[in-house]
Structure formats: structure tokens, C-alpha cells
C-alpha positions, 0 to 999 in steps of 0.5 A: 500500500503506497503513502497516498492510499494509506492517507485515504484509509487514514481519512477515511476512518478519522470521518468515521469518528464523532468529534465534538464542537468541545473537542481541543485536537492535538495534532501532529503537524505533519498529519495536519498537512493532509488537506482532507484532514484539515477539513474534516477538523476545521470546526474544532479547536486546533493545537498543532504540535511537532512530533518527536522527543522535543515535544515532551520537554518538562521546561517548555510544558508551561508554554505549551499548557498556557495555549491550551487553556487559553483555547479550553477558555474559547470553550466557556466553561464546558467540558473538554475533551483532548483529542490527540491525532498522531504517533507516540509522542503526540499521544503521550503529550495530549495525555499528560496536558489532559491529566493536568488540564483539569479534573475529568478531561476525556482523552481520545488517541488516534 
């Protein structure tokens, strides 16, 4: 299966999945260069993030959850959900801020 197919099936199972107008995606940016896939999350709060160990660096993690907050704020008060598009590293960053964002944030990885 070629790159170009394997963005289809990607695509077409991320259309499958209910997002939610509470919904803050992280999001690798390089999956985010999939035009398909913009579109499909236009509607939602965005937080595009590089992948790679970088990510997961403790002294830039306050920057990081400031912009995050600052995006839950545009939410007024309803729950948040996390939504993390993309590989380890993305994974394990949206879950931490999730778990530090505050009490009872759903965290969904795709």
C-alpha cells in the first residue's frame, strides 16, 4: 500500500469518528498537512504540535499548557475533551496536558 492510499484509509476512518464542537485536537503537524484532514477538523479547536522527543520537554510544558487553556477558555466553561491525532509522542503529550488540564478531561488517541 503506497503513502497516498494509506492517507485515504487514514481519512477515511478519522470521518468515521464523532468529534465534538468541545473537542481541543492535538495534532501532529505533519498529519495536519493532509488537506482532507484539515477539513474534516476545521470546526474544532486546533493545537498543532511537532512530533518527536522535543515535544515532551518538562521546561517548555508551561508554554505549551498556557495555549491550551487559553483555547479550553474559547470553550466557556464546558467540558473538554483532548483529542490527540498522531504517533507516540503526540499521544503521550495530549495525555499528560489532559491529566493536568483539569479534573475529568476525556482523552481520545488516534
Amino acid at each position: 500500500m503506497n503513502a497516498s492510499m494509506k492517507q485515504v484509509k487514514f481519512v477515511s476512518r478519522l470521518g468515521q469518528i464523532f468529534l465534538q464542537a468541545n473537542d481541543i485536537i492535538i495534532i501532529d503537524k505533519n498529519v495536519l498537512k493532509i488537506n482532507a484532514v484539515k477539513k474534516l477538523i476545521s470546526k474544532n479547536l486546533i493545537y498543532p504540535v511537532q512530533a518527536g522527543e522535543q515535544l515532551k520537554d518538562i521546561k517548555k510544558f508551561p508554554d505549551h499548557m498556557e495555549k491550551i487553556v487559553k483555547l479550553s477558555a474559547k470553550l466557556g466553561g464546558v467540558k473538554v475533551r483532548i483529542v490527540a491525532i498522531g504517533g507516540g509522542s503526540v499521544g503521550d503529550f495530549a495525555g499528560f496536558a489532559a491529566s493536568t488540564l483539569k479534573r475529568g478531561v476525556e482523552l481520545v488517541h488516534i
